[in-house]
C-alpha positions as CSV (number, residue, x, y, z in Angstrom):
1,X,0.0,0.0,0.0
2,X,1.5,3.4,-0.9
3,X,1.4,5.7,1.9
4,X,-0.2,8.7,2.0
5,X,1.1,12.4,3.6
6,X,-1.8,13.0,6.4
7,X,-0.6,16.8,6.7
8,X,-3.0,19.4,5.6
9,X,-2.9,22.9,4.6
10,X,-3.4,25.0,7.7
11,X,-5.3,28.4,7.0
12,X,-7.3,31.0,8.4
13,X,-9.3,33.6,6.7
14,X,-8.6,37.2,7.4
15,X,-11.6,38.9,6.0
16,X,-14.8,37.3,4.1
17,X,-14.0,39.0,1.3
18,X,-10.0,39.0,1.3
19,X,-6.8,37.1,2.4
20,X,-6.2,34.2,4.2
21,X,-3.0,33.0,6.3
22,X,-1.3,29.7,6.0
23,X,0.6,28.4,9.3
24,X,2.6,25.4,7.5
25,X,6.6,24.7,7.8
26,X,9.4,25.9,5.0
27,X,10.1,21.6,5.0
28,X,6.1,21.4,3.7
29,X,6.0,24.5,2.1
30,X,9.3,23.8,0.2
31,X,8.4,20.7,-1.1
32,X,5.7,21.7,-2.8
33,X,3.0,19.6,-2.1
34,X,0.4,22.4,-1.4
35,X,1.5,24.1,-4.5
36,X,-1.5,23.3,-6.4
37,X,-3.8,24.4,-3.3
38,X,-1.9,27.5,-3.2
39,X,-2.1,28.9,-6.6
40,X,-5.7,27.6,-6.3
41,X,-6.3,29.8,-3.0
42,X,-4.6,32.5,-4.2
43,X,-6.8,33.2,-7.5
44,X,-10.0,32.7,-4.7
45,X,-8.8,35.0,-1.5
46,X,-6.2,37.6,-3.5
47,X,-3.4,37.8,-0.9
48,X,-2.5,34.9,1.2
49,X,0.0,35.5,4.4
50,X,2.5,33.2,5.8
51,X,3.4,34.5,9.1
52,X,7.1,35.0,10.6
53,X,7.9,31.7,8.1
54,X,11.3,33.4,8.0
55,X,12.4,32.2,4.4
56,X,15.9,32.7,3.5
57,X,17.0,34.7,-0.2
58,X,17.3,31.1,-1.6
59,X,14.3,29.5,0.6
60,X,12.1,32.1,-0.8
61,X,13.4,31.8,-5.0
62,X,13.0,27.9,-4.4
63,X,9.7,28.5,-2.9
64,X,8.1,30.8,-5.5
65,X,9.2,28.2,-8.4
66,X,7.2,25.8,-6.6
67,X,4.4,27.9,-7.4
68,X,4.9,28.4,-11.1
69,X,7.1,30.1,-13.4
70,X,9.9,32.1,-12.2
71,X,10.3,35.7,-13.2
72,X,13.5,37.2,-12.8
73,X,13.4,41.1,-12.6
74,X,13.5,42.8,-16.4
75,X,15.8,45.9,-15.7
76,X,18.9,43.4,-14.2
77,X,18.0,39.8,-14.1
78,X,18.3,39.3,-10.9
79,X,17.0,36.7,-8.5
80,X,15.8,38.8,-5.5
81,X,14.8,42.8,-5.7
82,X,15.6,44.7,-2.4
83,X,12.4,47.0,-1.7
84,X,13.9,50.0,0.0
85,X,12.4,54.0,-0.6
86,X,15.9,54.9,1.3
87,X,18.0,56.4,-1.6
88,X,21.6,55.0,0.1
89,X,19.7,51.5,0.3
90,X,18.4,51.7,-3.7
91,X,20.2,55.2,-5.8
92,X,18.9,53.3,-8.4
93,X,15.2,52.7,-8.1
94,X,13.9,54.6,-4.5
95,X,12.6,57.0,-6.7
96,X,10.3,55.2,-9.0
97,X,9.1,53.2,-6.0
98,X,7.6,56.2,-4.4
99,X,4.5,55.5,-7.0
100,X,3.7,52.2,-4.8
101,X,2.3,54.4,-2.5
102,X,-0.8,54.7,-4.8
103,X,-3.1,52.0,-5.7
104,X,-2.0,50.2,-8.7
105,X,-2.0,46.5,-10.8
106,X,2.3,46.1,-11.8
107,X,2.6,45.7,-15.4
108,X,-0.1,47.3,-17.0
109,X,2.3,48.4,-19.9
110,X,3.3,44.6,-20.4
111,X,0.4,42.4,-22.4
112,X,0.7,39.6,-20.0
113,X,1.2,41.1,-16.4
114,X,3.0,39.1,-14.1
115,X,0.7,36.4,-12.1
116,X,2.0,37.3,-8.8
117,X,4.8,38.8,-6.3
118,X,5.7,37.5,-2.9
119,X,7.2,40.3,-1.0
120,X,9.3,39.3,2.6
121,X,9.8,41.5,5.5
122,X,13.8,41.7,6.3
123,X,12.7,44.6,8.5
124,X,9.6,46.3,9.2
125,X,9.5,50.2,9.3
126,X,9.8,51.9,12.7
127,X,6.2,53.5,12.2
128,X,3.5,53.1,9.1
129,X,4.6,50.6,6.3
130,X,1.9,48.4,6.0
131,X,1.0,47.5,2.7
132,X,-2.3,47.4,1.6
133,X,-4.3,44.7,-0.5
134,X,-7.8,45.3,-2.7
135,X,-9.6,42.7,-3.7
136,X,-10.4,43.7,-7.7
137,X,-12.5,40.1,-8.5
138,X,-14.9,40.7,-5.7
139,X,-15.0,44.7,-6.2
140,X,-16.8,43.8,-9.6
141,X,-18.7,40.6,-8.4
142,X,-20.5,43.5,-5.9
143,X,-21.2,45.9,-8.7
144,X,-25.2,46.0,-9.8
145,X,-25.8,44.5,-13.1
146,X,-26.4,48.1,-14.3
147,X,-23.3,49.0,-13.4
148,X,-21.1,45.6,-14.6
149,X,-23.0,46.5,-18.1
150,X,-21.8,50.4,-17.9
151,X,-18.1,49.6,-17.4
152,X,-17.9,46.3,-19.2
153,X,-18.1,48.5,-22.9
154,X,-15.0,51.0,-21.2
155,X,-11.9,51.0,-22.3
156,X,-8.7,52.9,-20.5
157,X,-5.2,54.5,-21.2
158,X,-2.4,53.4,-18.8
159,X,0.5,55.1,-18.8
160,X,3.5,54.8,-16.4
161,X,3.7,58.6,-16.7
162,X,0.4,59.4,-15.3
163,X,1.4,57.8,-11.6
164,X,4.7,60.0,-11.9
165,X,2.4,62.8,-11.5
166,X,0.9,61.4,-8.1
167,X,4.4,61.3,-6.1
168,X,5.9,64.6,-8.7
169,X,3.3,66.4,-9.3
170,X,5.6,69.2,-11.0
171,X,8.7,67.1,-12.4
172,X,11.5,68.4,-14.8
173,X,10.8,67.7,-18.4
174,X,13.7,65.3,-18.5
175,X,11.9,63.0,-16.3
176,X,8.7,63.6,-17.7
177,X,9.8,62.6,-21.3
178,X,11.8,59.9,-19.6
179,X,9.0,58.2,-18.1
180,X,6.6,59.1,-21.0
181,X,9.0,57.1,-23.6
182,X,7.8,54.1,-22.2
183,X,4.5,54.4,-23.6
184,X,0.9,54.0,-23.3
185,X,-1.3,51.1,-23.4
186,X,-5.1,50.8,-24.0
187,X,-7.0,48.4,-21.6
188,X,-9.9,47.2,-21.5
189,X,-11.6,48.6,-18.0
190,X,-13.0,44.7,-16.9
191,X,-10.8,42.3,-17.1
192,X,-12.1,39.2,-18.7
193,X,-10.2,36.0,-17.2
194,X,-10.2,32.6,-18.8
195,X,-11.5,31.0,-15.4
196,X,-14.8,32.8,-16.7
197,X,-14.9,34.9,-13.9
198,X,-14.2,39.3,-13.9
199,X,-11.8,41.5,-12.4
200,X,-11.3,45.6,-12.3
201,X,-8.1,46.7,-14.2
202,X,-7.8,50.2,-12.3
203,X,-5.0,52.4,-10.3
204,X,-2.5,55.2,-10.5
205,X,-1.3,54.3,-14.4
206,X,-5.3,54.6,-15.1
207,X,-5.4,58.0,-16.8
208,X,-8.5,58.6,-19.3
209,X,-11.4,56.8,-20.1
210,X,-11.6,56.6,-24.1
211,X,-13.9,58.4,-25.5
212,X,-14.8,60.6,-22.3
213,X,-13.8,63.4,-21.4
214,X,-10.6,64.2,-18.5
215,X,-13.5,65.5,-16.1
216,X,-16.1,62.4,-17.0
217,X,-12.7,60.0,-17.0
218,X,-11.4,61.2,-13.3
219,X,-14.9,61.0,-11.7
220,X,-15.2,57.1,-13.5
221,X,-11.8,56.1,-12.0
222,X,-11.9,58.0,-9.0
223,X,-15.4,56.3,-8.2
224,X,-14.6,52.9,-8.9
225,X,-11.1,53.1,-6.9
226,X,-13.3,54.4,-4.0
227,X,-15.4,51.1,-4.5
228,X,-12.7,49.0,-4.9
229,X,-10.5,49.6,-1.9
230,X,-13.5,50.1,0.4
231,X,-13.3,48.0,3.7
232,X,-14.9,45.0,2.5
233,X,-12.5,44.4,0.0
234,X,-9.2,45.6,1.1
235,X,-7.1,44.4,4.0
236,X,-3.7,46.1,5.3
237,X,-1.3,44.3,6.7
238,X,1.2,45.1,9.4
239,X,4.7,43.6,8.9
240,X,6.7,41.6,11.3
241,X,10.2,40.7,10.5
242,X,9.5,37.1,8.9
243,X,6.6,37.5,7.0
244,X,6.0,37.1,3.8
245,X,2.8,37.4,1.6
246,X,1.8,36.5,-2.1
247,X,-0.7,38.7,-3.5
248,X,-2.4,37.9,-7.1
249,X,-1.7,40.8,-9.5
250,X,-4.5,39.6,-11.7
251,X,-7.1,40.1,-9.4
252,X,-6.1,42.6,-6.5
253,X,-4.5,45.9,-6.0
254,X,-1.5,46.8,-3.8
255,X,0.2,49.7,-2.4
256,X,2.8,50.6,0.3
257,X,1.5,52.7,3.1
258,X,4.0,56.1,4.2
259,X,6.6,55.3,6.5
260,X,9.7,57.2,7.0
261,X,12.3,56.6,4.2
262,X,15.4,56.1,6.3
263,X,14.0,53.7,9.1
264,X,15.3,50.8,7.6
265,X,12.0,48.8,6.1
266,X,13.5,46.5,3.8
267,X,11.6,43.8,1.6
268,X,13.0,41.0,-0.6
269,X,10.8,40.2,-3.2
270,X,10.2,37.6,-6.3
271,X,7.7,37.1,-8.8
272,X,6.0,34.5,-10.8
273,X,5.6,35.5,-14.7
274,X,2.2,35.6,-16.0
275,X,0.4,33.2,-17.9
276,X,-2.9,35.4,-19.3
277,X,-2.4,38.8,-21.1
278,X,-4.7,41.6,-20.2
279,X,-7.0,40.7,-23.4
């Protein structure tokens, strides 16, 4: 008779509508017998948490390839990315990360998004620094069928530029034109996923609804971020040293939460590449 592995994956939700934490060991997580579970769970809750699991650099890279493809970062190659806003800890990149402080989906430029990041905490920031999670699946699964009809025929401009302005709201034209030569990219504003099921495709790259006017297109966007990261959707979570969390960039949201730029708060993170293009 073959034997059979009697361990289970431990979980507990963290909201009805959002997150759940998982309380298994690296040895069961690393083996990846819950992998499947996992990647199912995540698509269904958004952000899952694993609490003070305390994953090495190479613990965490193994881990994440457990989970699918692994997606090495675009600008360096590079295994792990050091999340840091504290120019001595990143010169290169604390300034482009100040637009995580605003709602946003990573990749809308790409045509296939990346399927999800797992972010560690190395250490947590001496006040603030959560970082926030909305739930964009059950944001539309709420909306009235009037409204799932209105936004299902919009379609949206992203541009990389337009979150520049939230963090600079009065940058040099260097940097303007810098960040405006990567592009634009029309989206449509519901997502249609191949599981059948529908997800908001909003944040901080959002810029104008096609066909409406700037007024019309800021009250649209504005509105449905509102909806999107109200309370029933969106869950915050406060870092320990240890932590780390998976979030699904199909179907949430994300931002960083303000903290002070030289306490310290450092993150490790990883991705997994995407598998289903925004149309």
């Amino acid at each position: 008779m073959l034997a059979t592995s009697l361990v289970q994956l431990s979980q507990e939700l963290i909201k009805p509508g959002i997150g759940t934490r998982i309380f298994n060991s690296k040895q069961e997580l690393l083996s990846g017998q819950f992998a499947g579970e996992i990647r199912e769970l995540l698509e269904q809750r958004g952000v899952l948490v694993f609490p003070q699991i305390n994953f090495s650099d190479a613990e965490q890279i193994a881990f994440t390839r457990t989970l699918g493809t692994f997606c090495p970062e675009a600008s360096d190659g590079q295994n792990i990315t050091k999340i840091s806003l504290d120019v001595k800890e990143n010169p290169a990149g604390a300034e482009f990360l100040k637009g995580s402080l605003y709602w946003h989906i990573d990749g809308t430029s790409s045509d296939v998004p990346i399927l999800a990041s797992l972010l560690s905490c190395k250490v947590p920031a001496s006040w603030g620094g959560n970082t926030g999670f909305c739930n964009t699946y059950a944001a539309y699964e709420a909306l009235s069928s009037a409204d799932k009809q209105r936004y299902e025929r919009l379609r949206v401009i992203h541009a990389p530029w337009a979150s520049l302005l939230y963090y600079n709201p009065e940058p040099g034209l260097a940097m303007l034109k810098a960040v405006q030569a990567i592009g634009e990219k029309e989206l449509p504003l519901v997502w249609r996923h191949r599981s059948g099921r529908k997800s908001l495709i909003l944040g901080c790259t959002a810029q104008q609804v096609v066909g409406s006017s700037l007024a019309q297109s800021a009250q649209i966007l504005v509105g449905l971020r509102e909806w999107a990261t109200a309370e029933a959707f969106s869950y915050s979570h406060a870092w320990q040293a240890g932590d780390l969390v998976i979030w699904d960039n199909a179907g949430t949201m994300h931002r960083a939460e303000a903290y002070d730029p030289a306490c310290g708060r450092m993150m490790h993170r990883t991705k997994l590449q995407g598998e289903e293009p925004f149309e």
